[in-house]
C-alpha positions, 0 to 999 in steps of 0.5 A: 721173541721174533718170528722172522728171525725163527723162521730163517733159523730153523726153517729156511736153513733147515729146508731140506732137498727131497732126494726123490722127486726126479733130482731137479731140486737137488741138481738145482740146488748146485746151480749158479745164477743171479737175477731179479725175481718176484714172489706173488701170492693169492691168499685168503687175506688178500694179495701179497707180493715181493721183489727182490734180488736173488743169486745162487753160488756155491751152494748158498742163496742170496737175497737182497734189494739195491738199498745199503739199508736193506738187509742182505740175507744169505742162507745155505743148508744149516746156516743164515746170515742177514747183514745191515750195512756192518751189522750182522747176524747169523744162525746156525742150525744143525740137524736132519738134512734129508725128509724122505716123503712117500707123498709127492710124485713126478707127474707130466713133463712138458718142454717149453721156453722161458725168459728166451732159454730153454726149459722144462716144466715138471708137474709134482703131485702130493697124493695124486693132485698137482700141488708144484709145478717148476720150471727148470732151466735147460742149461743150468738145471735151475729152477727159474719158477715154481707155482705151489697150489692150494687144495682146490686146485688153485694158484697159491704162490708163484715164484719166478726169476724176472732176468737170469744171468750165469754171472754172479760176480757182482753178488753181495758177500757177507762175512762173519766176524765171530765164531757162531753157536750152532743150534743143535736138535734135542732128544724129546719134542713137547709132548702135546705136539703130534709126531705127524699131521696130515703127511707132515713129520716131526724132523727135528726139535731146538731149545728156544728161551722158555720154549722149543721150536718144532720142524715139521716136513712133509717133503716140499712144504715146511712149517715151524711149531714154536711153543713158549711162556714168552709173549710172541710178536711178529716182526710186523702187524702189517696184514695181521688180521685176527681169525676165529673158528669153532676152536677159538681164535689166531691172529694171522700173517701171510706175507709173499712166499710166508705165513705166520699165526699166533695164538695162546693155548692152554699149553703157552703161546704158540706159533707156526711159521712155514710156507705152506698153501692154505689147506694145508695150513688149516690142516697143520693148526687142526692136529695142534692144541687149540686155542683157550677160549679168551675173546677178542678183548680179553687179548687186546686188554691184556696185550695193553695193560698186562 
């Protein structure tokens, strides 16, 4: 099971736009631009960062990088598709396309300058503390860079456009061959899943082979709660690093803009895939079964020889 390609089914496609936070996420969602942005996170394993080529057109965002061999992703609400060259892919997601949230604010707004073009930058609070910060461009109400915080008052992850352009006729098209199967949500959520944590709420629950994907919201931030009887591995043991707490023991992903953390329970393998700051991620993991008690070397021998 792959948690990348999870995470853009049924996280990414299913991300919902938060009617009440001014209407910036919402207008910005309907604006068209193209340009190179650079995603770069401070996070308790270290430094990540990326850069890729982004565009936004007709309601769709598409990311890619200037390499044939380099996956071009494009995602609007419910779908996804990831195209190599002639091979592609697609997801298709259905389910609530709005979370209403009580727990996040507009704060100050600020008129300033970016990339030479006008903007504003618009402070959002979660219950009364700054945790995002966008900066929106005048003409095109898009937002050209957001900065999420952690708990403490810290940079967490900054997402910002390095060049904008309101030319996107140069953007990658992918095309689908064939007709998709559309992911639709099932009535009932496993039982040991809470139906909120710490301001997030259940949205929405999809059938996996032997397992179930849980989407969790608070309004901005979102995460997916993967439970299954299959072994789960990420797309890559780059920056895996192996956490232990009074609870037990995860292994641990943050890559630029995501997070990813696996662990074996005494209801399966679990997994959370979202974008979530490190408080909040802790928190989410708290409210969630915990971790069996095996040791480090009980997984490794298992993991090699079965």
């Amino acid at each position: 099971m792959n948690l990348p390609a999870l995470l853009v089914a049924a996280v990414m496609a299913g991300t919902p736009v938060v009617p009440d936070l001014g209407g910036y996420l919402e207008r910005s969602s309907e604006a068209e631009f193209s340009g190179e942005q650079l995603v770069s996170c401070e996070t308790p394993d270290g430094s990540r960062s990326s850069v890729f080529n982004l565009a936004q057109l007709e309601g769709t965002v598409v990311a890619w990088e200037p390499d044939d061999e380099v996956p071009v992703m494009s995602v609007a609400p419910g779908v996804s598709v990831t195209a190599v060259g002639d091979e592609v892919e697609a997801s298709m997601v259905e389910g609530t396309p709005v979370v209403q949230s009580d727990h996040y604010t507009v704060g100050s707004t600020t008129g300033s300058s970016y990339l030479g073009r006008p903007v504003e930058e618009v402070s959002i609070l979660r219950d009364g503390t700054e945790r995002v910060r966008l900066v929106v461009d005048h003409a095109t109400d898009a937002v050209v860079r957001t900065s999420t915080y952690d708990g403490d008052g810290s940079l967490y992850c900054d997402r910002r456009l390095l060049s904008f352009d309101t030319d996107v006729s140069d953007v990658p098209e992918v095309v689908l061959s064939s007709d998709v199967d559309t992911a639709q949500p099932i009535d009932d959520a496993p039982a040991e899943l809470p139906e909120s944590i710490e301001g997030f709420s259940l949205v929405d629950t999809y059938s996996l082979a032997d397992g179930t994907l849980s989407y969790y919201s608070d309004g901005f931030f979102s995460a997916g709660v993967v439970m299954t009887d299959r072994p789960i591995d990420p797309d890559s043991d780059d920056g895996m690093v192996e956490v232990e707490d009074d609870t037990g023991a995860y292994r641990r992903s943050y890559q630029a803009g995501m997070v990813s953390v696996t662990w074996l329970s005494g209801s399966g393998n679990m997994a959370v895939i979202g974008d979530l700051p490190p408080d909040l991620l802790e928190a989410l993991l708290d409210d969630l079964p915990q971790p069996t008690q095996e040791n480090f070397f009980d997984r490794l021998w298992t993991r090699l020889f079965g």
